[in-house]
N, C-alpha and C positions, 0 to 999 in steps of 0.2 A: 489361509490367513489373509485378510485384507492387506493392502502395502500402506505402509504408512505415510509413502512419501505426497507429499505434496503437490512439489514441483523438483523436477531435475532436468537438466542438460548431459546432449554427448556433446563434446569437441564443436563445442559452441564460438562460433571466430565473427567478428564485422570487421569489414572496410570502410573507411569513409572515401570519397574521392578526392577532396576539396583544398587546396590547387593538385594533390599528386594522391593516389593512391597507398594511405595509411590505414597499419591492422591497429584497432582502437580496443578490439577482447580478442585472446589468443588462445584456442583450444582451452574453454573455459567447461569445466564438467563440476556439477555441484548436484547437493538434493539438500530438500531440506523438508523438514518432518513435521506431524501433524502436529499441531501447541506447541511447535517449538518458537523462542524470540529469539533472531537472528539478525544482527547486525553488519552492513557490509560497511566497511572503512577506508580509508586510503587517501591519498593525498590530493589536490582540485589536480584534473586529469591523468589520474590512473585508468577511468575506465567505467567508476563504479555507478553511476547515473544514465549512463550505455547501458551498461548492463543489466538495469532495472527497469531501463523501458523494451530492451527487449525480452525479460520474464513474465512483465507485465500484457506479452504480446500487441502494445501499441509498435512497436516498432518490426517488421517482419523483415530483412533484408540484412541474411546474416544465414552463414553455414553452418553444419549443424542440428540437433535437435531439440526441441523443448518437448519436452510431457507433461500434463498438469492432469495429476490427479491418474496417471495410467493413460491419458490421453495426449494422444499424438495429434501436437497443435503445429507442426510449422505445417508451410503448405497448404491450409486451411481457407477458405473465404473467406474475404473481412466479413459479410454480413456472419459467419458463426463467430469471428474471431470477436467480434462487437458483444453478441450474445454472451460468451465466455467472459469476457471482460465484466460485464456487467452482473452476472449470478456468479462470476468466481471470486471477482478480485475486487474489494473495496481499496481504494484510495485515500490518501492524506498527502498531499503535497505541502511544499516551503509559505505558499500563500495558499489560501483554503478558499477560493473560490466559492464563496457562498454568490449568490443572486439576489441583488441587493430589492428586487419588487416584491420579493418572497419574505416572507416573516420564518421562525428558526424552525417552525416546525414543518414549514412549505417545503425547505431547503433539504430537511433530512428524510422528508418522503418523498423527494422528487426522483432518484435511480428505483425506486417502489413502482412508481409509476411507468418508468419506459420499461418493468421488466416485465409487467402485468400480471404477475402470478399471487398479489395479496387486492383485497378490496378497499378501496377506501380508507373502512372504517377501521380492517385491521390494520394497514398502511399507520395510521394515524394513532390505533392503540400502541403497535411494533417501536414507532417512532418514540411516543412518550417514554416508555419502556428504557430507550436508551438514552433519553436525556434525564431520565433519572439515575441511570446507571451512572452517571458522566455527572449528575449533581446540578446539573442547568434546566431542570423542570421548567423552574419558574420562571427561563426565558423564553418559553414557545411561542408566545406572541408577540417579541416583541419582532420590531426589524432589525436585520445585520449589523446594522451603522450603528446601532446604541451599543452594541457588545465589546468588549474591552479586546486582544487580541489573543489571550486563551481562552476567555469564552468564545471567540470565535474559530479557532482551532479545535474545539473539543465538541462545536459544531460538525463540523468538518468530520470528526471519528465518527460522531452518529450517522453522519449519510454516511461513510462508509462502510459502518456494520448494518444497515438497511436492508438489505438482502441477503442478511446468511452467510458472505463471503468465506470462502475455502480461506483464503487467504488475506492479510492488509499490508499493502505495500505502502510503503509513504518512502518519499524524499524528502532529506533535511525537516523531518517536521516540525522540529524545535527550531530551528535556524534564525526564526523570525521573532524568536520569545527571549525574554527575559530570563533569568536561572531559574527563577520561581517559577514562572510558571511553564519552563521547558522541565523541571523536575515532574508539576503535576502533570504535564502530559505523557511525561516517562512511565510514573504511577499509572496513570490508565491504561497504558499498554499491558504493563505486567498485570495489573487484576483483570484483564480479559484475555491473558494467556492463561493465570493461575488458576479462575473463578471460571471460565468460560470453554478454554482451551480451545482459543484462537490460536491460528497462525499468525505469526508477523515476522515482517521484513522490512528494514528499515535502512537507508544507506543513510549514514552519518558522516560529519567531518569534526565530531564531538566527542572524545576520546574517552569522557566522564561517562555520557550516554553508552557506547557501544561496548565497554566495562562492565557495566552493570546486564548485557542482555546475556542471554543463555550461551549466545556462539557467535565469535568473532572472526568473520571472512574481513580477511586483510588481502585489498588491490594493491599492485604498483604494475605500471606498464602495461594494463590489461589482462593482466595473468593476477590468479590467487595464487598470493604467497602465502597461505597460510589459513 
């Protein structure tokens, strides 16, 4: 039988050094499953934004083990670790980093581009695809700056569904929105867990958001309580 899991951790612990040698996640062990939406929670410095960029393997420098997908990633070279990042894991951060020379549709086939495994042309059909999914078609041409801030967040989900991603991790992705339109970006998530049966993981400090997702990991002090 295939394993479902996604991504999991053994006895996953960081240090920071900075002025004195502090444990910031303490023997953290979780998995988390294929389409499932999974929300991490917790108070500003519990831990929970640590611990998402080291699932996310931009951060390596931490005891422990991560697997993604069956695969044993700590230890790894950045140049694979890069790779992984890029065909596993789409992104959505607090600001959405769009590229303001790029027009919407530049922006959402640009990780297409550095992973080079579609053409152009399908780059560009894939992309449409998902800005229709997401209901902003009809801004492909425009540039960044004319888009409102959930249309520029929902930007932002299309480059990260680009590639296929195993998994979407985002930070605070509503954080920067309005109710309205942190509710439609909540909606998005869930029609491409339900409709798609994407993975997502999302750390919140929105109690309404991490409510509503399928499974609530609660941080305090670097440890899941729950």
């Amino acid at each position: 039988m295939e394993n479902n899991k996604v991504i999991e951790t053994i006895g996953l612990t960081k240090y920071f050094y900075n002025p004195a040698k502090f444990q910031v996640i303490k023997d953290v062990n979780l998995s988390i499953n294929h389409g499932e939406f999974v929300s991490i929670e917790g108070r500003s410095g519990s831990g929970k934004s640590t611990l998402l960029y080291l699932l996310s393997t931009m951060d390596t420098d931490y005891e422990g083990q991560l697997l993604i997908h069956d695969e044993l990633i700590t230890g790894q070279p950045d140049k694979n670790l890069a790779r992984i990042r890029n065909e596993k894991i789409g992104f959505v951060f607090q600001f959405h980093y769009l590229l303001s020379e790029y027009d919407v549709l530049g922006n959402v086939m640009l990780p297409g581009f550095k992973l080079g495994k579609y053409s152009k042309e399908e780059l560009e059909h894939r992309a449409m695809g998902h800005l229709k999914t997401l209901g902003i078609e009809k801004h492909a041409t425009k540039k960044t700056n004319q888009l409102s801030g959930g249309e520029k967040q929902r930007v932002a989900i299309a480059r990260a569904l680009i590639n296929d991603p195993l998994i979407i991790m985002g930070d605070e992705p509503t954080g920067n929105l309005d109710k309205k339109n942190g509710d439609v970006v909540f909606d998005i998530f869930k029609t491409l867990t339900q409709e798609f049966n994407q993975t997502i993981l999302i750390v919140t400090h929105d109690p309404d958001f991490a409510n509503k997702t399928d499974r609530i990991i609660t941080m305090e002090d670097g440890r899941i309580i729950s």
